[in-house]
N, CA and C atoms as a LAMMPS dump frame, in Angstrom:
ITEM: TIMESTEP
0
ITEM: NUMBER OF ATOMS
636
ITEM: BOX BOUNDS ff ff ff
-5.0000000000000000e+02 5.0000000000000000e+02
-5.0000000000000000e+02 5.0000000000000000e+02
-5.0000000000000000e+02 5.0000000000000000e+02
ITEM: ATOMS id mol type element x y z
1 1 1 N -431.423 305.471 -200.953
2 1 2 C -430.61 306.688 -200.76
3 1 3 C -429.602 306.85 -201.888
4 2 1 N -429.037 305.324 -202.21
5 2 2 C -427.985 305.405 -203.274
6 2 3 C -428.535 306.625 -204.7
7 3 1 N -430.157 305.513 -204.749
8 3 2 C -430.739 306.461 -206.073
9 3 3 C -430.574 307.719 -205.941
10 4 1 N -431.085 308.084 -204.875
11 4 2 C -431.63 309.862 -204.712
12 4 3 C -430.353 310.342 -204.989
13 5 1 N -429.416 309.887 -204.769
14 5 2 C -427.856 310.377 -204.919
15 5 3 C -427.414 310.603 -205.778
16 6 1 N -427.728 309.659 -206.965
17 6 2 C -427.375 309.244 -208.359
18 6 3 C -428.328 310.202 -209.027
19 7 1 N -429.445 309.958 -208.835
20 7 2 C -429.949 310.796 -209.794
21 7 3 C -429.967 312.619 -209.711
22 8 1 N -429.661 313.033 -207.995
23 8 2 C -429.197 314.515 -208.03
24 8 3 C -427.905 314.734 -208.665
25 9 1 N -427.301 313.422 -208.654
26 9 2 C -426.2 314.122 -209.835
27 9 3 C -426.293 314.151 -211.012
28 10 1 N -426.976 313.469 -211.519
29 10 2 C -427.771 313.644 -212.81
30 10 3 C -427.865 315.214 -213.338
31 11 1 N -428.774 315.009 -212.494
32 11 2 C -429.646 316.567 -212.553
33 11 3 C -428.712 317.775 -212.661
34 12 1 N -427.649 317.474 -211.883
35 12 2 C -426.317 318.383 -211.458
36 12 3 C -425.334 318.928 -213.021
37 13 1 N -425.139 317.652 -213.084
38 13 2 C -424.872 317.206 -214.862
39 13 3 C -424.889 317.941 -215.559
40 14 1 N -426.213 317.774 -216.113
41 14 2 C -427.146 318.17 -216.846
42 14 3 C -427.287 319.962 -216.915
43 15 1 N -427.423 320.251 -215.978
44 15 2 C -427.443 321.96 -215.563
45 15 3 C -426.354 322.806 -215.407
46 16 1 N -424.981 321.898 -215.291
47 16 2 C -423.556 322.099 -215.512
48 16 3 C -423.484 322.372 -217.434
49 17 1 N -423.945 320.848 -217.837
50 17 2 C -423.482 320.957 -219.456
51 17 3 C -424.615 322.129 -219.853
52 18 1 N -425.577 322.448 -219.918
53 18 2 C -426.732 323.297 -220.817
54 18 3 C -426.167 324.559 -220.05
55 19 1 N -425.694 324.793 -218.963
56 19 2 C -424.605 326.407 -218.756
57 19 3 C -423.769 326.995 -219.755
58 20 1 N -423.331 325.588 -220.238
59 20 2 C -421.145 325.73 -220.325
60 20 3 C -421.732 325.628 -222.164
61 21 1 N -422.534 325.212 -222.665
62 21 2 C -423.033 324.781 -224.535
63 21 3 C -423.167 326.457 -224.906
64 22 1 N -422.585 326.848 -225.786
65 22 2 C -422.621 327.772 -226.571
66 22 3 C -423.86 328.053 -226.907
67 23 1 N -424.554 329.404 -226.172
68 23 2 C -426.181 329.782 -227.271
69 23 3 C -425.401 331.016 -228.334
70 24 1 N -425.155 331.499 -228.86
71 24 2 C -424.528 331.869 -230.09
72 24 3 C -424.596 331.368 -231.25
73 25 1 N -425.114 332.473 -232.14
74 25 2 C -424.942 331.58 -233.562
75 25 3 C -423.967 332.423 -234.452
76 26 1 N -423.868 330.968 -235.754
77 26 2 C -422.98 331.239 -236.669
78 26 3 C -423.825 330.884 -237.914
79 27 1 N -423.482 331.899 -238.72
80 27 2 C -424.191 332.299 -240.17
81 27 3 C -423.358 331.834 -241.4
82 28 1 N -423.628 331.039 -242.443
83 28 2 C -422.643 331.403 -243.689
84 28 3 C -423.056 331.322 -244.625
85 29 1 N -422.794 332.431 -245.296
86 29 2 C -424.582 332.796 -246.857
87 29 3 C -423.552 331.91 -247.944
88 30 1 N -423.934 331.231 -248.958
89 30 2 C -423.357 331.092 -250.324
90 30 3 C -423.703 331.449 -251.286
91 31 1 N -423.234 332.602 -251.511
92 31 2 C -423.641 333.44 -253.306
93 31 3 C -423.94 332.251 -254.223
94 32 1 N -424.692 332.073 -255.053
95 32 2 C -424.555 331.714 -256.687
96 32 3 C -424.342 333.07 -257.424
97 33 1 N -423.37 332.652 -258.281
98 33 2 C -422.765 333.833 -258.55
99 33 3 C -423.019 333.589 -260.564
100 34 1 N -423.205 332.376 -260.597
101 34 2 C -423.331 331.612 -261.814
102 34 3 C -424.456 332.492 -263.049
103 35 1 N -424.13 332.566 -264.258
104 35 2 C -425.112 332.759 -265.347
105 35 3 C -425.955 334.16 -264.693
106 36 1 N -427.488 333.777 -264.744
107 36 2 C -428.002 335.225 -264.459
108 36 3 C -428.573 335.491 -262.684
109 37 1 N -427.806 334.31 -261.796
110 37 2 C -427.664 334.845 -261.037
111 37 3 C -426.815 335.822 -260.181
112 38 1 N -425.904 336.362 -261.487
113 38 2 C -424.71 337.303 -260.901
114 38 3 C -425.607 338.412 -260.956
115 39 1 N -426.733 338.445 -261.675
116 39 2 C -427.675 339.551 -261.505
117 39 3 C -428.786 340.007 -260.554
118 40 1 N -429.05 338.924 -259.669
119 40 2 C -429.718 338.633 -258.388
120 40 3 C -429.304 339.394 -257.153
121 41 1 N -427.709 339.448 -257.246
122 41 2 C -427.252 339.579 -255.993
123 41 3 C -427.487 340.813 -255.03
124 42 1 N -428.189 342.028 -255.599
125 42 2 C -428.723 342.97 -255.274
126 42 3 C -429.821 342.528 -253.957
127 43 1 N -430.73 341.118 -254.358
128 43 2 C -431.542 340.818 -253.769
129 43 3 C -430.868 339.905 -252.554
130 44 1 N -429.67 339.441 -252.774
131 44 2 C -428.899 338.55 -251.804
132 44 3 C -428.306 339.736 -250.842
133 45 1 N -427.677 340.811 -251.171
134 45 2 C -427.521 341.931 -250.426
135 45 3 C -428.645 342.166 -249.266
136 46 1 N -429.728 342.225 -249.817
137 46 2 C -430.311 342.795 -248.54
138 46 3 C -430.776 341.775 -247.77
139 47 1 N -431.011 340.241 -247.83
140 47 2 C -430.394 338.953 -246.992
141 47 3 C -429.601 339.78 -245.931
142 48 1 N -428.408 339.563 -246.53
143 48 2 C -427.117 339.956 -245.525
144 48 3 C -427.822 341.194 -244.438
145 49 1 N -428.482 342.169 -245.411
146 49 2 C -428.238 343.143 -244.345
147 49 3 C -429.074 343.179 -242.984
148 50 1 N -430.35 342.347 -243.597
149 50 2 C -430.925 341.683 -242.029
150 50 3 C -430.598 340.568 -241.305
151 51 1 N -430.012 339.992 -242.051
152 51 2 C -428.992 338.801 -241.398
153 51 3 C -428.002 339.753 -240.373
154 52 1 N -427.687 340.716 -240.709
155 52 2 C -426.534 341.168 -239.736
156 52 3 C -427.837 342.326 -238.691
157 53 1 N -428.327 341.983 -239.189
158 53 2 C -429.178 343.09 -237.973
159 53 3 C -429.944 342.232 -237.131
160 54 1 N -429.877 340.889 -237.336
161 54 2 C -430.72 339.983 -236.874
162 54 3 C -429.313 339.558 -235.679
163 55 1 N -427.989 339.428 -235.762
164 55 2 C -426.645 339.193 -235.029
165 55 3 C -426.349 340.04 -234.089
166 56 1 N -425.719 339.02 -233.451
167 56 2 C -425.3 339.963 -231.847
168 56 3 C -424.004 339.894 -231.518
169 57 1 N -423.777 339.958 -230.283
170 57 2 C -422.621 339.953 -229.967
171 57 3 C -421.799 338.873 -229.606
172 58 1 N -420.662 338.38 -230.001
173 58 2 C -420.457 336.98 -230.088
174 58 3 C -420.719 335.815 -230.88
175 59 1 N -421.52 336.228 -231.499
176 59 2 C -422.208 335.787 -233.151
177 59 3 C -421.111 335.939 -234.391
178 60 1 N -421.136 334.631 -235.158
179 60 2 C -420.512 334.555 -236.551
180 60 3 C -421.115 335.071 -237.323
181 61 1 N -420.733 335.182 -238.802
182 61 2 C -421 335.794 -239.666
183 61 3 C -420.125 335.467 -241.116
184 62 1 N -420.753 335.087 -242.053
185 62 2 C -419.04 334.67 -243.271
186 62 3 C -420.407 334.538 -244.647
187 63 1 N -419.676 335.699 -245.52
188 63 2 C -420.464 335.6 -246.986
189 63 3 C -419.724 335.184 -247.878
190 64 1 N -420.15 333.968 -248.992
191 64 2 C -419.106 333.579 -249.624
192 64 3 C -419.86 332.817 -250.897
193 65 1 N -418.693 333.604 -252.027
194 65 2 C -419.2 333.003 -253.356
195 65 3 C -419.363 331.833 -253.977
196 66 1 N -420.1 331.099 -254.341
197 66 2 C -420.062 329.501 -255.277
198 66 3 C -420.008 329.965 -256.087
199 67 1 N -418.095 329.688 -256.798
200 67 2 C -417.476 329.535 -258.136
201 67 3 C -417.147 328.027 -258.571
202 68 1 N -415.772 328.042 -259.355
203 68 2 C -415.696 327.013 -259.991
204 68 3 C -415.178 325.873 -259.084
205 69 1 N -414.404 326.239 -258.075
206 69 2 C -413.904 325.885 -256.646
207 69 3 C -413.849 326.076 -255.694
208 70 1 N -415.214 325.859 -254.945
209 70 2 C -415.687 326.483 -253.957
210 70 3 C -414.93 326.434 -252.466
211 71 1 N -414.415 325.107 -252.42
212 71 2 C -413.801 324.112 -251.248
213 71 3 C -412.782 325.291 -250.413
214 72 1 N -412.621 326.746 -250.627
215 72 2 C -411.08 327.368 -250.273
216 72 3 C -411.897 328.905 -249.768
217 73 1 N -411.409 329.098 -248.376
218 73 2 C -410.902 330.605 -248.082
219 73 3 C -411.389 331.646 -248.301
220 74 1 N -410.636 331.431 -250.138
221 74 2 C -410.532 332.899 -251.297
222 74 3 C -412.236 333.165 -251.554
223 75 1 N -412.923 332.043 -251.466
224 75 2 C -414.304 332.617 -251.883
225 75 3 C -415.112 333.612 -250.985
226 76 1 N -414.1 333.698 -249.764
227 76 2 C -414.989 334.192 -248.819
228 76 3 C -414.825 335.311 -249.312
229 77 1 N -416.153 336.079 -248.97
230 77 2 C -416.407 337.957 -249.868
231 77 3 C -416.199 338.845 -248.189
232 78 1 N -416.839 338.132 -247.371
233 78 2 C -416.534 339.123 -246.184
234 78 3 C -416.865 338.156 -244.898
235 79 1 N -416.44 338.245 -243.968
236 79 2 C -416.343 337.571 -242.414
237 79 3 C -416.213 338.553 -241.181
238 80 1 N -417.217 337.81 -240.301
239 80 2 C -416.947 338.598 -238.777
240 80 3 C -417.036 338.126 -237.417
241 81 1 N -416.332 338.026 -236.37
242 81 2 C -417.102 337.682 -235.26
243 81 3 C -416.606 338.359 -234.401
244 82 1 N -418.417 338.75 -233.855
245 82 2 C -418.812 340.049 -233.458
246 82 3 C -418.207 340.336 -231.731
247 83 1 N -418.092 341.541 -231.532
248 83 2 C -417.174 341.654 -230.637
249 83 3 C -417.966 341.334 -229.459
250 84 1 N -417.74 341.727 -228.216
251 84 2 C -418.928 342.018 -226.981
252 84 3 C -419.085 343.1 -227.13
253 85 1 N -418.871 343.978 -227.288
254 85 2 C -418.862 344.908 -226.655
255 85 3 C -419.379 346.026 -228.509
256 86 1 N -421.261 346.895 -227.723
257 86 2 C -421.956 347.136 -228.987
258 86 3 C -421.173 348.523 -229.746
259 87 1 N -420.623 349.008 -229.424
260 87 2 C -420.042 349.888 -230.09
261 87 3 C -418.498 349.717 -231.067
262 88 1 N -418.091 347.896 -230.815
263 88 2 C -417.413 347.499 -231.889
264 88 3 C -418.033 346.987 -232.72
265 89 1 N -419.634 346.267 -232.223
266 89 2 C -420.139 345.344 -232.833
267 89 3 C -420.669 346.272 -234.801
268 90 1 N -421.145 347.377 -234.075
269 90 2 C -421.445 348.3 -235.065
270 90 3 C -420.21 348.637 -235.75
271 91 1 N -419.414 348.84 -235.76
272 91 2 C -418.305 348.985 -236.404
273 91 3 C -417.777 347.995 -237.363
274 92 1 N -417.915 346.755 -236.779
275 92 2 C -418.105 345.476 -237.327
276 92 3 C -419.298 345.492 -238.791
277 93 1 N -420.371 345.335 -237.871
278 93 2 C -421.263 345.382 -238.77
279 93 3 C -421.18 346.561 -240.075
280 94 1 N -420.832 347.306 -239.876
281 94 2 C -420.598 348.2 -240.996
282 94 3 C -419.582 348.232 -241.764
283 95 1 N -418.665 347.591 -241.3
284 95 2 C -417.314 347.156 -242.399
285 95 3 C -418.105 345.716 -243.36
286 96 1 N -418.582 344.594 -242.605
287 96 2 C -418.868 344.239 -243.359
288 96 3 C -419.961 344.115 -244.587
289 97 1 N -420.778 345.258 -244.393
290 97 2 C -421.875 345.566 -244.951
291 97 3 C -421.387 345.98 -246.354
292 98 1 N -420.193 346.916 -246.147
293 98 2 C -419.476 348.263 -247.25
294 98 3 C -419.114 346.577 -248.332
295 99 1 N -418.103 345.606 -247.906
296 99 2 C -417.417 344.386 -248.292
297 99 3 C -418.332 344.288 -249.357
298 100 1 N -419.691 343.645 -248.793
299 100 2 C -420.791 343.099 -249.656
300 100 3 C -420.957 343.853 -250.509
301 101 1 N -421.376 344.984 -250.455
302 101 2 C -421.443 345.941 -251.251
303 101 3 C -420.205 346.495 -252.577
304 102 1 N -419.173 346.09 -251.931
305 102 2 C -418.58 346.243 -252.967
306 102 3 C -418.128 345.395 -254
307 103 1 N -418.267 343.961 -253.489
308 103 2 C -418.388 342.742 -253.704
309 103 3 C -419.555 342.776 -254.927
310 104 1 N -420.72 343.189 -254.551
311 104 2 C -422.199 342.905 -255.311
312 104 3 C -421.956 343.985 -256.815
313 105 1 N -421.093 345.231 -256.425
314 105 2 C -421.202 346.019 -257.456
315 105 3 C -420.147 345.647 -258.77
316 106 1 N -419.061 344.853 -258.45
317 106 2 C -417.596 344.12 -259.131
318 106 3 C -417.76 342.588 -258.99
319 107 1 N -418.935 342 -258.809
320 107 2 C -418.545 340.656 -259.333
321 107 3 C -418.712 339.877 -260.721
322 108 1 N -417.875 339.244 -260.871
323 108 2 C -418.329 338.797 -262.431
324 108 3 C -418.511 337.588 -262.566
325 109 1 N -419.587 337.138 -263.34
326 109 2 C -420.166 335.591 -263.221
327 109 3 C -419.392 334.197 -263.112
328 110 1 N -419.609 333.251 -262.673
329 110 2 C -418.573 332.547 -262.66
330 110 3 C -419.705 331.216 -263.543
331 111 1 N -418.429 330.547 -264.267
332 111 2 C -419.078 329.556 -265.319
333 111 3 C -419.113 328.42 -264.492
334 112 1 N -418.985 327.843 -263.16
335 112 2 C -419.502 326.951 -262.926
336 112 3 C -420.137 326.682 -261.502
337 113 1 N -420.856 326.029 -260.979
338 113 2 C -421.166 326.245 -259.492
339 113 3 C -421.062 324.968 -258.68
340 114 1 N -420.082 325.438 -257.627
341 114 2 C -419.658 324.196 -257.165
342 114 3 C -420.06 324.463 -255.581
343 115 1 N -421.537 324.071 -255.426
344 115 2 C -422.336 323.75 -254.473
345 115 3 C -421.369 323.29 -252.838
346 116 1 N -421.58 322.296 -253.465
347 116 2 C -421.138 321.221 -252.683
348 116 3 C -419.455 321.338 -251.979
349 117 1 N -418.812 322.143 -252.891
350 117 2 C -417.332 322.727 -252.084
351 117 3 C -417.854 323.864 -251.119
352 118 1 N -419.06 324.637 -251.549
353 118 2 C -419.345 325.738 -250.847
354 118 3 C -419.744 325.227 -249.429
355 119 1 N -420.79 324.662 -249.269
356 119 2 C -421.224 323.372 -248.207
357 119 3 C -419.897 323.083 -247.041
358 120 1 N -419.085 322.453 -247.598
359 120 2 C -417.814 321.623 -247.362
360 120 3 C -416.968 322.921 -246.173
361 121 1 N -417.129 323.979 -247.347
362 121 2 C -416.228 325.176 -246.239
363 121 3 C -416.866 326.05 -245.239
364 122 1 N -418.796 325.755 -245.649
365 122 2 C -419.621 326.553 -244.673
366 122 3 C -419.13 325.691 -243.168
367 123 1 N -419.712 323.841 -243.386
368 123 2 C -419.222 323.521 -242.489
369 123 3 C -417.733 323.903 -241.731
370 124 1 N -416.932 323.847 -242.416
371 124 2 C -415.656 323.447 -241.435
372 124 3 C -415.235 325.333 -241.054
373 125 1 N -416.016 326.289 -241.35
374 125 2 C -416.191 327.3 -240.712
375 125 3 C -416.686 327.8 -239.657
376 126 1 N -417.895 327.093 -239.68
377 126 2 C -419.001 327.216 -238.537
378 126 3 C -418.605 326.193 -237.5
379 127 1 N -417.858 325.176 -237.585
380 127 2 C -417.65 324.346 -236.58
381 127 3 C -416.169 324.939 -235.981
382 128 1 N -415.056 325.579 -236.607
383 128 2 C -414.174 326.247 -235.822
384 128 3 C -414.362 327.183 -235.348
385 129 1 N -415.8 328.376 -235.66
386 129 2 C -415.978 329.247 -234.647
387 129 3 C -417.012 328.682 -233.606
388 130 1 N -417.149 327.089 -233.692
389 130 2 C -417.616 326.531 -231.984
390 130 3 C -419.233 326.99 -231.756
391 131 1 N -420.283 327.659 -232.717
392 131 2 C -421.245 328.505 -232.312
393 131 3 C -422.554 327.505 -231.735
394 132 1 N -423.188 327.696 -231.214
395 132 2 C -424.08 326.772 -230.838
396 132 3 C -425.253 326.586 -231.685
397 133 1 N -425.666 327.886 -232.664
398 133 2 C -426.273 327.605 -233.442
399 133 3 C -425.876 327.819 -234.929
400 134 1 N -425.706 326.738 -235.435
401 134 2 C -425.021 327.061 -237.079
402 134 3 C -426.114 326.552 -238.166
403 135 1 N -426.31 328.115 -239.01
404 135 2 C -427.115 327.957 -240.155
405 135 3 C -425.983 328.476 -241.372
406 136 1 N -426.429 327.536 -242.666
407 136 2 C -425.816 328.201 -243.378
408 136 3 C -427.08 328.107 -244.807
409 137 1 N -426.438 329.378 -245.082
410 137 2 C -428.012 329.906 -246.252
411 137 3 C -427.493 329.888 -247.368
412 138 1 N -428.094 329.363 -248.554
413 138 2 C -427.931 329.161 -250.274
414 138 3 C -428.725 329.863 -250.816
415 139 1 N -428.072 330.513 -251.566
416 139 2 C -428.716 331.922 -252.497
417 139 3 C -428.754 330.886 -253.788
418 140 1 N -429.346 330.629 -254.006
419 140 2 C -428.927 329.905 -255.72
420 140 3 C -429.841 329.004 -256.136
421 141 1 N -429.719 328.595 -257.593
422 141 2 C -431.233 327.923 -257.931
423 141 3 C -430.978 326.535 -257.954
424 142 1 N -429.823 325.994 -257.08
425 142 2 C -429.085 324.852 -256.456
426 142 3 C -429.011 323.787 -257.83
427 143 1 N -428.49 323.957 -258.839
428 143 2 C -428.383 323.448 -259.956
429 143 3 C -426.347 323.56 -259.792
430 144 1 N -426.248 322.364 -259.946
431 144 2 C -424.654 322.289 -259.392
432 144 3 C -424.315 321.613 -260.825
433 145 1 N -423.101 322.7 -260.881
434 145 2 C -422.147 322.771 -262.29
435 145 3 C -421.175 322.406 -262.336
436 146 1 N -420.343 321.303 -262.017
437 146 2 C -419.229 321.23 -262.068
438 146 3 C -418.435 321.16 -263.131
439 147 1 N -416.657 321.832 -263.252
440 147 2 C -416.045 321.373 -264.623
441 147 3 C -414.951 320.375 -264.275
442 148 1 N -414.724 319.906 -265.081
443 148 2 C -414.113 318.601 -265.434
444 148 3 C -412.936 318.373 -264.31
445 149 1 N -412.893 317.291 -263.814
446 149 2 C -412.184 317.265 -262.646
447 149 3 C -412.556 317.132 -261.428
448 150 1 N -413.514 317.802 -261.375
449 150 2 C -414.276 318.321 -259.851
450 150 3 C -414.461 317.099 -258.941
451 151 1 N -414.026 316.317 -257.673
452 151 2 C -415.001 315.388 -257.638
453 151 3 C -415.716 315.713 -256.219
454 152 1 N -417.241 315.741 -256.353
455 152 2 C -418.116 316.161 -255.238
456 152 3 C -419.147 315.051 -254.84
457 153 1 N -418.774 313.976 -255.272
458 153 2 C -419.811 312.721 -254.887
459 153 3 C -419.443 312.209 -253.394
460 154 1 N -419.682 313.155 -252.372
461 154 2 C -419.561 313.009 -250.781
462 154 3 C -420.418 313.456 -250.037
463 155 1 N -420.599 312.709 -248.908
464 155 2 C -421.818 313.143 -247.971
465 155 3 C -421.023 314.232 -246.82
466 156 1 N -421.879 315.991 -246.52
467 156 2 C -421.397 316.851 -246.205
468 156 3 C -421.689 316.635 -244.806
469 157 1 N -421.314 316.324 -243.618
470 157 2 C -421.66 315.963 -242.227
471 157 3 C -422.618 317.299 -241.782
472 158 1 N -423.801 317.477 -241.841
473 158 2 C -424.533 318.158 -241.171
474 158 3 C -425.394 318.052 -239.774
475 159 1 N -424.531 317.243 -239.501
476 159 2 C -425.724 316.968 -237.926
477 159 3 C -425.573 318.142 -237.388
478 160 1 N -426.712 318.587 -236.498
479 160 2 C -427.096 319.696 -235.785
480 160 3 C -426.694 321.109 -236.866
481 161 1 N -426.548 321.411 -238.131
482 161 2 C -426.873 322.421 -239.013
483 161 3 C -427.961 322.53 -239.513
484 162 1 N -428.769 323.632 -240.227
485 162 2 C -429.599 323.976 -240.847
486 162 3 C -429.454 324.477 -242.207
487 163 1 N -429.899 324.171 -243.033
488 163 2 C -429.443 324.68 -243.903
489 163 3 C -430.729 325.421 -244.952
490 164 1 N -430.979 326.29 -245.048
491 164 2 C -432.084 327.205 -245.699
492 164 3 C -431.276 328.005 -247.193
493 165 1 N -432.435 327.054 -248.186
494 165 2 C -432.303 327.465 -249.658
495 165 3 C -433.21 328.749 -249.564
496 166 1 N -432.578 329.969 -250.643
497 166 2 C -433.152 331.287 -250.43
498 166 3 C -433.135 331.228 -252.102
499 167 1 N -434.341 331.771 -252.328
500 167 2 C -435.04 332.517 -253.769
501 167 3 C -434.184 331.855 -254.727
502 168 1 N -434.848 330.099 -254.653
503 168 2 C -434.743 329.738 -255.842
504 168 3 C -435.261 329.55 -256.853
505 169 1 N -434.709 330.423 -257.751
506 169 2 C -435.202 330.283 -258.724
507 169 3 C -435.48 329.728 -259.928
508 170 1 N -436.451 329.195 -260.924
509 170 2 C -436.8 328.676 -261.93
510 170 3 C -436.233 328.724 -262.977
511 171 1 N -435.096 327.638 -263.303
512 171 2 C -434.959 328.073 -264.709
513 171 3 C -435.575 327.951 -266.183
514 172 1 N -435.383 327.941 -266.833
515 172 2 C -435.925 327.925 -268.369
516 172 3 C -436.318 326.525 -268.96
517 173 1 N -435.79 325.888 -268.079
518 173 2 C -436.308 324.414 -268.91
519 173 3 C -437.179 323.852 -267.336
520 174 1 N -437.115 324.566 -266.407
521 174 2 C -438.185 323.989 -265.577
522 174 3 C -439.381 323.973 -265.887
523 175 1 N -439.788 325.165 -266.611
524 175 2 C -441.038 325.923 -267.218
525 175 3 C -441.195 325.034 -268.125
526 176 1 N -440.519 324.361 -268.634
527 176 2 C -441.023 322.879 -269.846
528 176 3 C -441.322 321.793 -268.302
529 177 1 N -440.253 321.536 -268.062
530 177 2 C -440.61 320.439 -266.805
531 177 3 C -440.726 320.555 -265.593
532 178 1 N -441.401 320.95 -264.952
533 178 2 C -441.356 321.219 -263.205
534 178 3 C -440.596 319.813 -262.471
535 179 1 N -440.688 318.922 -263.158
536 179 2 C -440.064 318.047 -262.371
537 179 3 C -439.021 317.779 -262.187
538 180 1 N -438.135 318.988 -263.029
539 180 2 C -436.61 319.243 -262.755
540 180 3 C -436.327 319.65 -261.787
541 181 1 N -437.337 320.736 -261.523
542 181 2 C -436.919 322.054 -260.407
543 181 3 C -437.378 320.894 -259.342
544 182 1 N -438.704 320.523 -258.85
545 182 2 C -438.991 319.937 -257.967
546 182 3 C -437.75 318.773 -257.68
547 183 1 N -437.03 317.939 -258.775
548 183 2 C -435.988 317.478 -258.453
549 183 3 C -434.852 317.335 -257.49
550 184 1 N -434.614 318.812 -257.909
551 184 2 C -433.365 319.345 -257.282
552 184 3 C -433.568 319.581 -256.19
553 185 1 N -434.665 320.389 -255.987
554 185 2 C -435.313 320.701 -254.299
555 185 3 C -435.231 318.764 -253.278
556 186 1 N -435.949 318.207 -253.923
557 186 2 C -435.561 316.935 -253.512
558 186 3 C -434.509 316.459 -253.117
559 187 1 N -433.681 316.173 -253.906
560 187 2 C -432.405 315.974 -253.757
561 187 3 C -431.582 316.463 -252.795
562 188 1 N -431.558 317.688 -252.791
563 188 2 C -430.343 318.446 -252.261
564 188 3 C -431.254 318.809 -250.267
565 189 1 N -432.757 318.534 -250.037
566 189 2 C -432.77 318.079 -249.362
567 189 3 C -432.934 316.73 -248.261
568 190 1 N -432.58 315.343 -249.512
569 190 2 C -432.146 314.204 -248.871
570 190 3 C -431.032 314.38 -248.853
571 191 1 N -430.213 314.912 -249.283
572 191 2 C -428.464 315.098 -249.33
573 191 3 C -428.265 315.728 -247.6
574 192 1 N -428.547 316.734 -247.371
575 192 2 C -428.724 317.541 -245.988
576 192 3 C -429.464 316.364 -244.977
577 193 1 N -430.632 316.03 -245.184
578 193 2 C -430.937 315.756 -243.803
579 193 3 C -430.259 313.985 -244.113
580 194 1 N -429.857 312.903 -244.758
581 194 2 C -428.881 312.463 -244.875
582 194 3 C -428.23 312.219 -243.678
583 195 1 N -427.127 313.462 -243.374
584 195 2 C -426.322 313.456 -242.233
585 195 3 C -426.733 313.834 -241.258
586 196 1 N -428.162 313.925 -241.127
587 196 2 C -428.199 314.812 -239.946
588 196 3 C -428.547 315.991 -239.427
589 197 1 N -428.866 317.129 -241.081
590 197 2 C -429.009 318.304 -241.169
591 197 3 C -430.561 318.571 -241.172
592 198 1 N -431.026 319.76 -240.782
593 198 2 C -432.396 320.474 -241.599
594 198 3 C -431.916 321.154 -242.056
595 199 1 N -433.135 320.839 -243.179
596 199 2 C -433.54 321.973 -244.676
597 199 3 C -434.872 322.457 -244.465
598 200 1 N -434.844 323.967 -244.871
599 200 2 C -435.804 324.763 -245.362
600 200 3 C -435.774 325.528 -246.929
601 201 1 N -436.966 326.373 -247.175
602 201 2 C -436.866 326.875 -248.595
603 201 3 C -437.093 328.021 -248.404
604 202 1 N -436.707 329.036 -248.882
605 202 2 C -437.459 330.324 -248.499
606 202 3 C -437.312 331.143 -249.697
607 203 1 N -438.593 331.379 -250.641
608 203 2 C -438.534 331.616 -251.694
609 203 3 C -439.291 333.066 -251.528
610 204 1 N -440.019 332.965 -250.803
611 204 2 C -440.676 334.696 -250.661
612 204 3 C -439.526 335.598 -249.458
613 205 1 N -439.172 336.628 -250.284
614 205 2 C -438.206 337.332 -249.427
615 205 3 C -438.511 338.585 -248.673
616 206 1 N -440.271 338.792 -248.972
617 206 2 C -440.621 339.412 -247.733
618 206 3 C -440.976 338.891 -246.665
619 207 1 N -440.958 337.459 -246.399
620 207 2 C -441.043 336.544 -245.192
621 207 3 C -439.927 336.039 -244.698
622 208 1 N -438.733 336.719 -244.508
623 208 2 C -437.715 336.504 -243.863
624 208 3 C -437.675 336.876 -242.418
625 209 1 N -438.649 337.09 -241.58
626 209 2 C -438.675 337.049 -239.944
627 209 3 C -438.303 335.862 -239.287
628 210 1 N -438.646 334.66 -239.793
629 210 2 C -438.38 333.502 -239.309
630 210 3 C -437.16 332.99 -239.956
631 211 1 N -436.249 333.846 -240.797
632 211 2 C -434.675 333.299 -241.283
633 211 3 C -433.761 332.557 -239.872
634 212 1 N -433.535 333.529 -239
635 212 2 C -433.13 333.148 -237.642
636 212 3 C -433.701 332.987 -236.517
């Protein structure tokens, strides 16, 4: 009898915590903004704009540039979390759409890319808006630039994040060596799953149905 007791509370538990866990998600794109991907961002724009059509109500949202110091705030280009109620949500959504947009038409390249600060602030964003599901997406050809000073040799705590590289692209000396590019792809996903995280790639950007 003891068991049967023990284990209906189990059960009790269990159906208490998976109530009360946040199903909501939280989004946070990172521009490369670097060399000739300040010229891309047209294509990172329309990311966003099904990213926000893909969001609901109660859902995060935060777009933000990799410059020379990524680790801060100021990089963020635009942020939202979405109201309940759909006739703010749209309102929402359309302020931050105009942001991007004006963002994409006035930005100017930045000489170095500091990945890994970008990372650093997706996390500690997505974990203060609490969301139950947190992805954060990399626009960039994940080639990390740092200038002098920088120090980024740290492991980024990703347990239970996702993290999906978007249209990276090839640079000029990959085309001599593929085993650069294939490199980096390597790397930067033992770095992620590491702590805990998944990685994906998503290099064709008419197959973005399965982004979220």
């Amino acid at each position: 009898m003891k068991n049967g007791c023990l284990i209906a509370l189990c059960v009790l538990l269990a159906a208490c915590s998976s109530e009360t866990a946040p199903r909501n998600t939280g989004v946070y794109m990172l521009l490369d903004t670097s060399g000739t991907y300040n010229e891309e961002l047209n294509k990172a724009e329309q990311i966003i704009r099904y990213t926000l059509s893909k969001l609901d109500a109660t859902d995060s949202f935060a777009v933000a540039r990799i410059d020379t110091g990524s680790f801060s705030e100021k990089d963020i280009v635009a942020k939202a979390s979405f109201d309940d109620r759909p006739s703010a949500v749209n309102r929402q959504k359309r302020l931050f759409a105009q942001q991007v947009s004006e963002f994409v038409d006035t930005a100017d390249p930045s000489p170095y890319t500091d990945i890994t600060g970008g990372l650093l602030q997706a996390v500690e964003f997505l974990n203060e808006k609490g969301t139950g599901n947190k992805t954060i997406l990399i626009f960039s050809d994940l080639k990390e630039d740092l200038e002098a000073g920088y120090v980024r040799d740290i492991d980024v705590e990703l347990e239970g994040f996702e993290v999906i590289a978007l249209n990276v692209t090839k640079l000029r000396s990959d085309n001599i060596d593929p085993r650069e590019y294939l490199g980096r792809l390597e790397e930067w996903q033992g770095r992620v799953e590491k702590t805990g995280g998944r990685w994906r790639v998503i290099n064709d950007l008419d197959g973005l149905d399965g982004l979220l």
